[in-house]
KOLGU-4560 file (N, C-alpha, C; in nm, 3 decimals, padded with zeros to 5 digits):
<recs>
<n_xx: 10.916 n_yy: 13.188 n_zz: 12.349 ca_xx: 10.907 ca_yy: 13.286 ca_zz: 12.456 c_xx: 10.902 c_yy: 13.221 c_zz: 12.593 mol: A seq: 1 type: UNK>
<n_xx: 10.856 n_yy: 13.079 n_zz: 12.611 ca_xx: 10.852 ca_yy: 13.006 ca_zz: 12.737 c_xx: 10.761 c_yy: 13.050 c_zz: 12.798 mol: A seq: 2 type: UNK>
<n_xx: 10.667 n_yy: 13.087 n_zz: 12.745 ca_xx: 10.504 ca_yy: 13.133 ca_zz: 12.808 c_xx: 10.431 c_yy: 12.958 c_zz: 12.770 mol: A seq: 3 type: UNK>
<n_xx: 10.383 n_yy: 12.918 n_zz: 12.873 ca_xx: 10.281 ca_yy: 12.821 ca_zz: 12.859 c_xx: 10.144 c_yy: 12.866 c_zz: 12.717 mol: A seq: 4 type: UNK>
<n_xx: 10.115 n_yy: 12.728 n_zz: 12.643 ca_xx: 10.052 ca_yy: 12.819 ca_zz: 12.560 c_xx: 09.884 c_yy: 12.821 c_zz: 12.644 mol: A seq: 5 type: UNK>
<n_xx: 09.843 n_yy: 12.764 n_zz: 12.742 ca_xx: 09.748 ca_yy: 12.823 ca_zz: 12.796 c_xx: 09.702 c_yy: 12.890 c_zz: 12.845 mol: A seq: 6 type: UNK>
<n_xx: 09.854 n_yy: 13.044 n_zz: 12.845 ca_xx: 09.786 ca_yy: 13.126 ca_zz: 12.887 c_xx: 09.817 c_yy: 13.220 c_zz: 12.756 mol: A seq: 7 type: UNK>
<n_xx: 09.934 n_yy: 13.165 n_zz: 12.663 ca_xx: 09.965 ca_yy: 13.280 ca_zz: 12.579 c_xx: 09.831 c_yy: 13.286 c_zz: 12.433 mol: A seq: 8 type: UNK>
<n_xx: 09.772 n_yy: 13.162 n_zz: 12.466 ca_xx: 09.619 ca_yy: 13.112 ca_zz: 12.382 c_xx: 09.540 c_yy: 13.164 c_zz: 12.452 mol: A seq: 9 type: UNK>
<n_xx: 09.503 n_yy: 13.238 n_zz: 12.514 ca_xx: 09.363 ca_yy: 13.279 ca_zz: 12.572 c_xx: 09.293 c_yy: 13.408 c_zz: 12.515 mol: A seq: 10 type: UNK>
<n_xx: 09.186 n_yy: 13.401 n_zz: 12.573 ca_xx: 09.084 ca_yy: 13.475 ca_zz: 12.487 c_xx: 09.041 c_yy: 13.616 c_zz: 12.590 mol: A seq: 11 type: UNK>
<n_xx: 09.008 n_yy: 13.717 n_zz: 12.516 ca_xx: 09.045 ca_yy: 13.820 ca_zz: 12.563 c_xx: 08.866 c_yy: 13.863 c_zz: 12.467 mol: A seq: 12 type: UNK>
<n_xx: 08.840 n_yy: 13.922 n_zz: 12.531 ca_xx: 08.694 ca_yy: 14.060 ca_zz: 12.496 c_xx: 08.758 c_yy: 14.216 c_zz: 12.521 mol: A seq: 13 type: UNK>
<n_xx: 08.749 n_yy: 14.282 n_zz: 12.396 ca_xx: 08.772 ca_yy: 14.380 ca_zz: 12.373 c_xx: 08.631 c_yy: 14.456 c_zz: 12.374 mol: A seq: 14 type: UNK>
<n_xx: 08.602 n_yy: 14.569 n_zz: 12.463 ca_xx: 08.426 ca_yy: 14.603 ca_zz: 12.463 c_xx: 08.507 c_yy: 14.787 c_zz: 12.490 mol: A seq: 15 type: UNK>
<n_xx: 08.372 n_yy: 14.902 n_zz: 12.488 ca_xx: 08.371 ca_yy: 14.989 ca_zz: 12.559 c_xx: 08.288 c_yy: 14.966 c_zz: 12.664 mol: A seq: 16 type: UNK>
<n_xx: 08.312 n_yy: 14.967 n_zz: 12.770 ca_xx: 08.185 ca_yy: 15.020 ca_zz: 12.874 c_xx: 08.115 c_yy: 15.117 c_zz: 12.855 mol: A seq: 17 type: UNK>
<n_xx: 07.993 n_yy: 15.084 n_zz: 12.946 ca_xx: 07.866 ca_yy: 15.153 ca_zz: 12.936 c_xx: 07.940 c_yy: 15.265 c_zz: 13.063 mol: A seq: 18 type: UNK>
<n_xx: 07.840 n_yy: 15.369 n_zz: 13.015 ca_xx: 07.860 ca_yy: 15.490 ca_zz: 13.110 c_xx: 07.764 c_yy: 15.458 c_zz: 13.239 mol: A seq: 19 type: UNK>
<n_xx: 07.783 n_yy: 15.484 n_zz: 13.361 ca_xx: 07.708 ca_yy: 15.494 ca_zz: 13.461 c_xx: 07.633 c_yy: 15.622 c_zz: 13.497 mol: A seq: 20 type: UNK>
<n_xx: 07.495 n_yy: 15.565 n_zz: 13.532 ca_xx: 07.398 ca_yy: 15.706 ca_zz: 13.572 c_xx: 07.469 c_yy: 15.834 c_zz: 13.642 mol: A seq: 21 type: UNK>
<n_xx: 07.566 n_yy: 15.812 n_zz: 13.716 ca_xx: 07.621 ca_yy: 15.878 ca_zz: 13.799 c_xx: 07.751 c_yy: 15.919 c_zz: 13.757 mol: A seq: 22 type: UNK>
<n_xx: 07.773 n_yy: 15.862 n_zz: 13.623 ca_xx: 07.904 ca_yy: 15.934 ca_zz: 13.559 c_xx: 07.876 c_yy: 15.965 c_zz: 13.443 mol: A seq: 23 type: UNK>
<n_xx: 07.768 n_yy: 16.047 n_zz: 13.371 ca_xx: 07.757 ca_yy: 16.028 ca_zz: 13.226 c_xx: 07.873 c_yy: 16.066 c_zz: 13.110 mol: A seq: 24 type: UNK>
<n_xx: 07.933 n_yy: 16.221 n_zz: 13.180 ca_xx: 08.022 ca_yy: 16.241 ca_zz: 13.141 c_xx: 08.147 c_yy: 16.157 c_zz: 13.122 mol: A seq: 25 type: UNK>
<n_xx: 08.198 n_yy: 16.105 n_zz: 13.188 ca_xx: 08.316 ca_yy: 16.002 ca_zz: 13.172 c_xx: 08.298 c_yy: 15.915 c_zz: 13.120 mol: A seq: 26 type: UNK>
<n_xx: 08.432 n_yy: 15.873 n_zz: 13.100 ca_xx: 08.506 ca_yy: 15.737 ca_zz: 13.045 c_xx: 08.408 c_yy: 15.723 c_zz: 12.900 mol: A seq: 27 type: UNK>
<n_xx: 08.376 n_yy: 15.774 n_zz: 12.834 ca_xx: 08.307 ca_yy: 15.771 ca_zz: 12.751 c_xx: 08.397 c_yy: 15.689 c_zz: 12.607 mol: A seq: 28 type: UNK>
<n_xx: 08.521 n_yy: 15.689 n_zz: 12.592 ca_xx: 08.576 ca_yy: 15.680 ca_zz: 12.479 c_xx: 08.680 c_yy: 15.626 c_zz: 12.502 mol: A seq: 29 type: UNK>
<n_xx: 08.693 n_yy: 15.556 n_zz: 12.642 ca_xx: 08.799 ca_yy: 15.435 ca_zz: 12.644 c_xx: 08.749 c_yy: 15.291 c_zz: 12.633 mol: A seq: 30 type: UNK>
<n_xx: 08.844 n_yy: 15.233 n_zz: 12.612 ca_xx: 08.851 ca_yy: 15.033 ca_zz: 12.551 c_xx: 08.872 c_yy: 14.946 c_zz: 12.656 mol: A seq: 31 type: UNK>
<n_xx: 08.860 n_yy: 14.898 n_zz: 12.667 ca_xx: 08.878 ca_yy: 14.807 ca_zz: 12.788 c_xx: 08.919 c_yy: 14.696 c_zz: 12.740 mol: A seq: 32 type: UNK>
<n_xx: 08.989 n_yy: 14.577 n_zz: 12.831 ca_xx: 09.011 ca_yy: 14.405 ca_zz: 12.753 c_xx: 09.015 c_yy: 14.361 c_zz: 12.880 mol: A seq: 33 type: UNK>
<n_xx: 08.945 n_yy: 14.287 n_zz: 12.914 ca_xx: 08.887 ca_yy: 14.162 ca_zz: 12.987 c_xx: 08.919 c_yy: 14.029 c_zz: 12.967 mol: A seq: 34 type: UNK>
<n_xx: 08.961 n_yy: 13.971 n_zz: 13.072 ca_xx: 09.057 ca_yy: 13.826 ca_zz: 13.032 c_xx: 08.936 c_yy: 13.729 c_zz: 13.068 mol: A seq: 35 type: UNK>
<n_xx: 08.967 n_yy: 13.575 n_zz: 12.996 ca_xx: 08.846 ca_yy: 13.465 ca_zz: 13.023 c_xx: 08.917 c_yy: 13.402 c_zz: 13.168 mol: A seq: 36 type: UNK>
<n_xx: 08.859 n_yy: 13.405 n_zz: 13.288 ca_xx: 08.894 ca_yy: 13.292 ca_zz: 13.367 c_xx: 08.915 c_yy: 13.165 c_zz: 13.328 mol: A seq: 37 type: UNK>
<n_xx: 09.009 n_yy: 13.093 n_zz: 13.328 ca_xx: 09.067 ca_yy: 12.992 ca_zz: 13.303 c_xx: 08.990 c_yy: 12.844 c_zz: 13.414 mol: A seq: 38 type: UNK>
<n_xx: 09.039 n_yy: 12.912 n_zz: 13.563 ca_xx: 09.041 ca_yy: 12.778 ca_zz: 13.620 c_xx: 09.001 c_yy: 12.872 c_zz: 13.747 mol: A seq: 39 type: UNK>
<n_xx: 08.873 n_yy: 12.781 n_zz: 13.800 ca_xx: 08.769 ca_yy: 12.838 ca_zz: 13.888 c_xx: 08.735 c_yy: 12.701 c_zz: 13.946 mol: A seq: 40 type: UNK>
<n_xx: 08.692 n_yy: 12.735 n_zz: 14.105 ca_xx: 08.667 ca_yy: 12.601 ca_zz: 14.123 c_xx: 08.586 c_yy: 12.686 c_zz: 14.299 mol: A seq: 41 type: UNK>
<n_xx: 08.500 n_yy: 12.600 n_zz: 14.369 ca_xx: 08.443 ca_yy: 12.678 ca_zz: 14.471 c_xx: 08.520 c_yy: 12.631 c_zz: 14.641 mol: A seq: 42 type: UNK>
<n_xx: 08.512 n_yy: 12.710 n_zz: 14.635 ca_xx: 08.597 ca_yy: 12.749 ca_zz: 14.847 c_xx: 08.498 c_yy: 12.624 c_zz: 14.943 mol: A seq: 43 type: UNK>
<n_xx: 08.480 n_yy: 12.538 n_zz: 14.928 ca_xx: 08.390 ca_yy: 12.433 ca_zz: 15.015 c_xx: 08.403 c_yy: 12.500 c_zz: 15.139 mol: A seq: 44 type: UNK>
<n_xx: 08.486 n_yy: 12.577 n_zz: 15.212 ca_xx: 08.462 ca_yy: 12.657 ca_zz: 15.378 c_xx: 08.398 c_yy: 12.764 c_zz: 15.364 mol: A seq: 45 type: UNK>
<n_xx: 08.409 n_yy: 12.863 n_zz: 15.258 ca_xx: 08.345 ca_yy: 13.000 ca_zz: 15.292 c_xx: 08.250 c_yy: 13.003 c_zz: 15.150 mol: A seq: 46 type: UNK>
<n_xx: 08.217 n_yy: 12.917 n_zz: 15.032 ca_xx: 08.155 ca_yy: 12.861 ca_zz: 14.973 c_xx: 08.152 c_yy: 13.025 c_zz: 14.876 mol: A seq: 47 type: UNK>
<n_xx: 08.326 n_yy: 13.042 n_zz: 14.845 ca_xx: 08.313 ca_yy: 13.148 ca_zz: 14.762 c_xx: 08.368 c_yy: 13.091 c_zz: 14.598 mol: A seq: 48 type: UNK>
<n_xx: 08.404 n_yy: 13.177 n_zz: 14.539 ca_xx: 08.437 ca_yy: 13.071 ca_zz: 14.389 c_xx: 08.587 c_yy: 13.170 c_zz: 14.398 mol: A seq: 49 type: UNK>
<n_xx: 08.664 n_yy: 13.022 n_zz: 14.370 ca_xx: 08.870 ca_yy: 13.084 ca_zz: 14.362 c_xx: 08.855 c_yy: 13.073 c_zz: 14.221 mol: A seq: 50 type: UNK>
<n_xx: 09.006 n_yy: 13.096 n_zz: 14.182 ca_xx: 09.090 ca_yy: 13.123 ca_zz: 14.108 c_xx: 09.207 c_yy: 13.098 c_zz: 14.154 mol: A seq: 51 type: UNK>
<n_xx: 09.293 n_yy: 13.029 n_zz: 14.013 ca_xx: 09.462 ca_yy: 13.048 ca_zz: 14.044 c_xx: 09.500 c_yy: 13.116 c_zz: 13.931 mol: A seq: 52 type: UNK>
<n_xx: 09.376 n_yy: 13.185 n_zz: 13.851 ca_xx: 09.441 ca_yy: 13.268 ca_zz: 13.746 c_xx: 09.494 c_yy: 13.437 c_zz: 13.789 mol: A seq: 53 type: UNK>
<n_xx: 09.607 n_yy: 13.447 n_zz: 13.774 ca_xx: 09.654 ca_yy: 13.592 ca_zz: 13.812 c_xx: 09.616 c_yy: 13.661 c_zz: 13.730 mol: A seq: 54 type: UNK>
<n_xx: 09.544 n_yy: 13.700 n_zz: 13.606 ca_xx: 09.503 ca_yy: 13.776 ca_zz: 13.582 c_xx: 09.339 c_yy: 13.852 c_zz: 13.534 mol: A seq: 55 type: UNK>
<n_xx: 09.266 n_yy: 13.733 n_zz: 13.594 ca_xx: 09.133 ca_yy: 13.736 ca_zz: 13.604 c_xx: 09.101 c_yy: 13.869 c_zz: 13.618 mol: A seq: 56 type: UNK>
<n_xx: 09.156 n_yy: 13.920 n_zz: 13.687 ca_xx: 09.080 ca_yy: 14.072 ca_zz: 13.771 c_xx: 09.154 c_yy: 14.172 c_zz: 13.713 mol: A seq: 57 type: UNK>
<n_xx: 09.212 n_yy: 14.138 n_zz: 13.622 ca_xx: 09.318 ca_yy: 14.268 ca_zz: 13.515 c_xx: 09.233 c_yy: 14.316 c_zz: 13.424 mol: A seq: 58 type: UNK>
<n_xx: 09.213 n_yy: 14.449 n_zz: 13.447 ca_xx: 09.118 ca_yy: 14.516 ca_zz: 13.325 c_xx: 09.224 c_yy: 14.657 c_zz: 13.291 mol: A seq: 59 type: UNK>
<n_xx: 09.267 n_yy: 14.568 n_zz: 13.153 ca_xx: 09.376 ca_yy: 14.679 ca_zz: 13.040 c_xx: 09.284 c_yy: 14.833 c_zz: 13.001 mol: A seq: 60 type: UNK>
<n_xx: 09.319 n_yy: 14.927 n_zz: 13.003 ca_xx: 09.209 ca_yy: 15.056 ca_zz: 12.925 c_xx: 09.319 c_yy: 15.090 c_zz: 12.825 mol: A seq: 61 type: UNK>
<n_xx: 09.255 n_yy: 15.132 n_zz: 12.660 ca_xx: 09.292 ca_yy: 15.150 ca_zz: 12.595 c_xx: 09.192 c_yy: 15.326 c_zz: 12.546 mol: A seq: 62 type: UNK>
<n_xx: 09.302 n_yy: 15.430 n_zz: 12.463 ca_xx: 09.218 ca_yy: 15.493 ca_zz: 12.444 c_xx: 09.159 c_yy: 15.479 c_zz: 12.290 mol: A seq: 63 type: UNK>
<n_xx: 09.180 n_yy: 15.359 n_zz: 12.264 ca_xx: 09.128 ca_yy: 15.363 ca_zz: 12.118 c_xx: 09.031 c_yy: 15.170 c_zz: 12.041 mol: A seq: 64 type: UNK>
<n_xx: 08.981 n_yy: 15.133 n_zz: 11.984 ca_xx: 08.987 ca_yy: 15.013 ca_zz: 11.970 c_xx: 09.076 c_yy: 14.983 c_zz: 11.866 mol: A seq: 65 type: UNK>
<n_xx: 09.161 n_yy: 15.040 n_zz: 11.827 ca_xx: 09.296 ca_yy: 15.009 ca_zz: 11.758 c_xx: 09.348 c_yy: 14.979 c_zz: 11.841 mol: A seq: 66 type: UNK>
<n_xx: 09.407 n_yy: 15.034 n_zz: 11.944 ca_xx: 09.521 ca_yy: 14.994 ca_zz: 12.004 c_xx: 09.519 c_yy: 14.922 c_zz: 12.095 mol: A seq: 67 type: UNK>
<n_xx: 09.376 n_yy: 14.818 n_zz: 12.144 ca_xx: 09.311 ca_yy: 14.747 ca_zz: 12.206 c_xx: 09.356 c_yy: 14.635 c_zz: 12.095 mol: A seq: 68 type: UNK>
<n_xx: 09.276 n_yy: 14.610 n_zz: 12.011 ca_xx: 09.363 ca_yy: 14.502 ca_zz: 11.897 c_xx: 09.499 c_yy: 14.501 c_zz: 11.863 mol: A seq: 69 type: UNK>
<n_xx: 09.562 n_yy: 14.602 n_zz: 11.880 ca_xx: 09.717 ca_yy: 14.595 ca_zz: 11.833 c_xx: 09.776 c_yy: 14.511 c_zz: 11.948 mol: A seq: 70 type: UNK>
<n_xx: 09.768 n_yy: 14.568 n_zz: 12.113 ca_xx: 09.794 ca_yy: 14.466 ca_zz: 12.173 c_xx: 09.778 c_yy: 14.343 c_zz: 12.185 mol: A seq: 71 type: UNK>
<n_xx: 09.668 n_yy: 14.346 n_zz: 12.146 ca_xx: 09.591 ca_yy: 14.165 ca_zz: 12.127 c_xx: 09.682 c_yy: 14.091 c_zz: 12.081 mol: A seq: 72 type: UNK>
<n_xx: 09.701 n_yy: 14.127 n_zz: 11.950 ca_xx: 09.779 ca_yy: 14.053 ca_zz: 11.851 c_xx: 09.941 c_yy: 14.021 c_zz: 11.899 mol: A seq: 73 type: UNK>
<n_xx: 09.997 n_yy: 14.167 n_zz: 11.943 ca_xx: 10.075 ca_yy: 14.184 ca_zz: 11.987 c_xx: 10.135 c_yy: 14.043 c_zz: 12.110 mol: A seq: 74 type: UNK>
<n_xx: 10.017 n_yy: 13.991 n_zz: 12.174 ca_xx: 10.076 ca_yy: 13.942 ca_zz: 12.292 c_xx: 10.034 c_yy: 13.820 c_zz: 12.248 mol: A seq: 75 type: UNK>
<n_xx: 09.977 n_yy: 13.757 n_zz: 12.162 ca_xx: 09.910 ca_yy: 13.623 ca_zz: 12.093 c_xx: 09.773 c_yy: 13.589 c_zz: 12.151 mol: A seq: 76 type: UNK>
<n_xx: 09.726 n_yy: 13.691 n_zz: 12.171 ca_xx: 09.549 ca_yy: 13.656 ca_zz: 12.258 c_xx: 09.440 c_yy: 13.581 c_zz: 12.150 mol: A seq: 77 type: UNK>
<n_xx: 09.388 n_yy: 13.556 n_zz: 12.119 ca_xx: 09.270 ca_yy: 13.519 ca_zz: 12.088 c_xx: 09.161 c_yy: 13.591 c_zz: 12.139 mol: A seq: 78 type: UNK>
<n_xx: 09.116 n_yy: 13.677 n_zz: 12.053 ca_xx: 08.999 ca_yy: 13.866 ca_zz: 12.064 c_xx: 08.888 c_yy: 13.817 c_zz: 12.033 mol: A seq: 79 type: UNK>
<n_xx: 08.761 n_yy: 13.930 n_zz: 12.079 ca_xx: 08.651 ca_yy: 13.945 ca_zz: 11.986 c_xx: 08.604 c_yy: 14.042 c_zz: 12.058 mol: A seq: 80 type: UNK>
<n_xx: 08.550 n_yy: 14.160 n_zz: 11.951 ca_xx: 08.523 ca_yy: 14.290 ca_zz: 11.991 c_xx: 08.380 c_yy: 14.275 c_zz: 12.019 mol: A seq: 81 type: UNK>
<n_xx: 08.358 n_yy: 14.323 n_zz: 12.085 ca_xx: 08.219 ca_yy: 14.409 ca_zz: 12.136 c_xx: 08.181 c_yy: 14.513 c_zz: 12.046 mol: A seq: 82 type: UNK>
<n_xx: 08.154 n_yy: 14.556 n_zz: 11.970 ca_xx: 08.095 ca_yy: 14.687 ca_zz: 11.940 c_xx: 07.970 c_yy: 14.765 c_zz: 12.029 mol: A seq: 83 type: UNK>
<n_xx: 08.023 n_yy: 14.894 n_zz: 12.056 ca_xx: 07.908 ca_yy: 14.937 ca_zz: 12.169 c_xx: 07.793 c_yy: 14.948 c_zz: 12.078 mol: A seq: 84 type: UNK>
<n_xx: 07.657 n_yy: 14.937 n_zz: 12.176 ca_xx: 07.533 ca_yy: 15.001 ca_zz: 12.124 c_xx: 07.488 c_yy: 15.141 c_zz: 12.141 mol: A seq: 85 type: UNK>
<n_xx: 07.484 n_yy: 15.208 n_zz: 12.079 ca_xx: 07.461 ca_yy: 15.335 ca_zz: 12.041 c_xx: 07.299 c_yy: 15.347 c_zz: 12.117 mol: A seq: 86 type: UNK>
<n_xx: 07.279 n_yy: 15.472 n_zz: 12.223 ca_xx: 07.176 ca_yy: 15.480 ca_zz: 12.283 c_xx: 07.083 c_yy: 15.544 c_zz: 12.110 mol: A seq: 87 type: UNK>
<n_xx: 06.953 n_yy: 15.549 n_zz: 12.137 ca_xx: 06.841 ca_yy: 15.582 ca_zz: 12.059 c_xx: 06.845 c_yy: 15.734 c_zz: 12.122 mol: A seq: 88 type: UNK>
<n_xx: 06.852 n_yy: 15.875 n_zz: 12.031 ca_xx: 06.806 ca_yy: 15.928 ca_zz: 12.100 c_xx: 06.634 c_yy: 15.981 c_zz: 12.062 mol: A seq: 89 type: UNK>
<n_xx: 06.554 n_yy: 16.013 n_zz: 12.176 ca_xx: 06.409 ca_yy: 16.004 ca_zz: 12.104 c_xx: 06.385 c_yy: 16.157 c_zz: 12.162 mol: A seq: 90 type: UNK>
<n_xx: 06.345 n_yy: 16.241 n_zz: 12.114 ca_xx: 06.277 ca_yy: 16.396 ca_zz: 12.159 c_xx: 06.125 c_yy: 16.373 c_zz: 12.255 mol: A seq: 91 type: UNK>
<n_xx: 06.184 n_yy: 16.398 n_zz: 12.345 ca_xx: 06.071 ca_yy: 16.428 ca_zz: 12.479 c_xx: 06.022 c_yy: 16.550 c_zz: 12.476 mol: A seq: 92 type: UNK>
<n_xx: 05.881 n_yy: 16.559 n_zz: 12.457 ca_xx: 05.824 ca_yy: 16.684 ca_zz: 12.466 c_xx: 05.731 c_yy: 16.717 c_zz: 12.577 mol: A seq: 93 type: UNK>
<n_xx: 05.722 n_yy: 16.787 n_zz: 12.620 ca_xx: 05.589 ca_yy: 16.772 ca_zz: 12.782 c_xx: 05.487 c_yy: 16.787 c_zz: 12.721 mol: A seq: 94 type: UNK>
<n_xx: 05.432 n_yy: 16.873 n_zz: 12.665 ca_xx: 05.301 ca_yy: 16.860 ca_zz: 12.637 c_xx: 05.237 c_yy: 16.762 c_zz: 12.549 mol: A seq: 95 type: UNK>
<n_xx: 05.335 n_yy: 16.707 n_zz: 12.502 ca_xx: 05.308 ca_yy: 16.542 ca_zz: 12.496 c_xx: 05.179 c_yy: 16.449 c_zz: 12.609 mol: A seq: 96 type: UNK>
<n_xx: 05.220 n_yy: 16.503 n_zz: 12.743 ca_xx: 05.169 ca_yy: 16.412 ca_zz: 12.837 c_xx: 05.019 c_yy: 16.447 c_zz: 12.867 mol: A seq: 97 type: UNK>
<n_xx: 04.953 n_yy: 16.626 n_zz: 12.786 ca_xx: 04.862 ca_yy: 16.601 ca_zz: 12.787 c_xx: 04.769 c_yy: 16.573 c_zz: 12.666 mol: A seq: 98 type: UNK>
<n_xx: 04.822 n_yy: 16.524 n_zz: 12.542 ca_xx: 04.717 ca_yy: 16.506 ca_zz: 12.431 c_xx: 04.666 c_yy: 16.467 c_zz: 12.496 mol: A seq: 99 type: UNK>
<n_xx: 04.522 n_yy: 16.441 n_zz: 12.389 ca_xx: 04.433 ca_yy: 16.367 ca_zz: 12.347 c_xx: 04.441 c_yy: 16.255 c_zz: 12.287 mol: A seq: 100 type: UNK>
<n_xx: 04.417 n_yy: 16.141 n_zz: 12.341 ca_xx: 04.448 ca_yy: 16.042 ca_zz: 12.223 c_xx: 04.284 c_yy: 15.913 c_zz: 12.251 mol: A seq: 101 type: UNK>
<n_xx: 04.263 n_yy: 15.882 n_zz: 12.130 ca_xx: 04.107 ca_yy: 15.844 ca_zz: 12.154 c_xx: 04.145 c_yy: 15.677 c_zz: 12.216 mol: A seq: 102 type: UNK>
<n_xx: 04.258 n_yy: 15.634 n_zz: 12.198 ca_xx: 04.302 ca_yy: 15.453 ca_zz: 12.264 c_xx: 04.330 c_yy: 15.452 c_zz: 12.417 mol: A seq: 103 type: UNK>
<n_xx: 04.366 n_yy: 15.577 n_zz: 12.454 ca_xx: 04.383 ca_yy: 15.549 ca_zz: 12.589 c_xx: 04.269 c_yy: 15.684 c_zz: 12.680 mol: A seq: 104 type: UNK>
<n_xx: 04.225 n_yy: 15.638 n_zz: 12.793 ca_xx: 04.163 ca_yy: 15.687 ca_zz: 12.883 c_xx: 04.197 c_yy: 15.710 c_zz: 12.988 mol: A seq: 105 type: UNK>
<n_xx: 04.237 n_yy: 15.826 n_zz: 13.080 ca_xx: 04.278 ca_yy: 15.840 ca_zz: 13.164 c_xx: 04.194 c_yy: 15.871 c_zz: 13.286 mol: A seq: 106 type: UNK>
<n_xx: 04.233 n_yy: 15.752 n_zz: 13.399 ca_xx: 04.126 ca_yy: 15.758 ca_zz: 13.494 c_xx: 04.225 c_yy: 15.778 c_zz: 13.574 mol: A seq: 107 type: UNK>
<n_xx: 04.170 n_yy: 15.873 n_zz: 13.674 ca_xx: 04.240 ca_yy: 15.958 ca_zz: 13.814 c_xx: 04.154 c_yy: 16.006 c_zz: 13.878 mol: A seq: 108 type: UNK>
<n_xx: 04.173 n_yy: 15.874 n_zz: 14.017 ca_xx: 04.120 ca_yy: 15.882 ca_zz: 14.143 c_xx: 04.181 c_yy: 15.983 c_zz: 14.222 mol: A seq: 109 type: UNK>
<n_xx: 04.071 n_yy: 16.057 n_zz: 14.314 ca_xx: 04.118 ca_yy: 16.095 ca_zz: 14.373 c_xx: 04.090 c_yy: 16.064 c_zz: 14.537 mol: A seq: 110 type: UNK>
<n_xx: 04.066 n_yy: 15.927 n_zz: 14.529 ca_xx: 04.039 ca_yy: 15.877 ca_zz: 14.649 c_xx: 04.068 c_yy: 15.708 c_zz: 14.677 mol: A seq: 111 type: UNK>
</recs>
């Protein structure tokens, strides 16, 4: 194909993102693939960190983690999935906050 193999060898993270406080609803069920920076090195004048990799800042969305791996393979990447973590969900009750409980003591100043 005449692709250098250091870039057609590179390694790729397949993850879902986490939802943001401020977006719960969204993006909930898309894939993402994230490329490894290759070659980084720091700006000695403005003492920022470069790159000459063009595709550092490329983030692929997939709507599935199939078809997040199919490309993978597809393009000769070297993968490894993320599997998301599943939030806990726990039942909040209010009147919870006023048992009784004999381990804890509740002291409230009112001064």
């Amino acid at each position: 194909t005449g692709v250098p193999p250091e870039i057609s060898r590179r390694g790729v993270r397949i993850y879902r993102p986490a939802r943001t406080a401020t977006q719960q609803g969204s993006n909930k069920d898309l894939w993402r693939i994230d490329f490894d920076v290759q070659q980084r090195w720091e700006n000695k004048l403005m003492g920022w960190s470069s790159s000459g990799d063009p595709v550092q800042a490329a983030k692929i969305e997939f709507k599935t983690r199939d078809d997040a791996i199919m490309f993978a393979e597809r393009q000769g990447y070297d993968y490894w999935v993320e599997e998301p973590k599943e939030p806990k969900f726990r039942k909040k009750v209010y009147a919870d906050n006023f048992t009784y409980s004999a381990d804890k003591l509740r002291m409230i100043r009112t001064k």
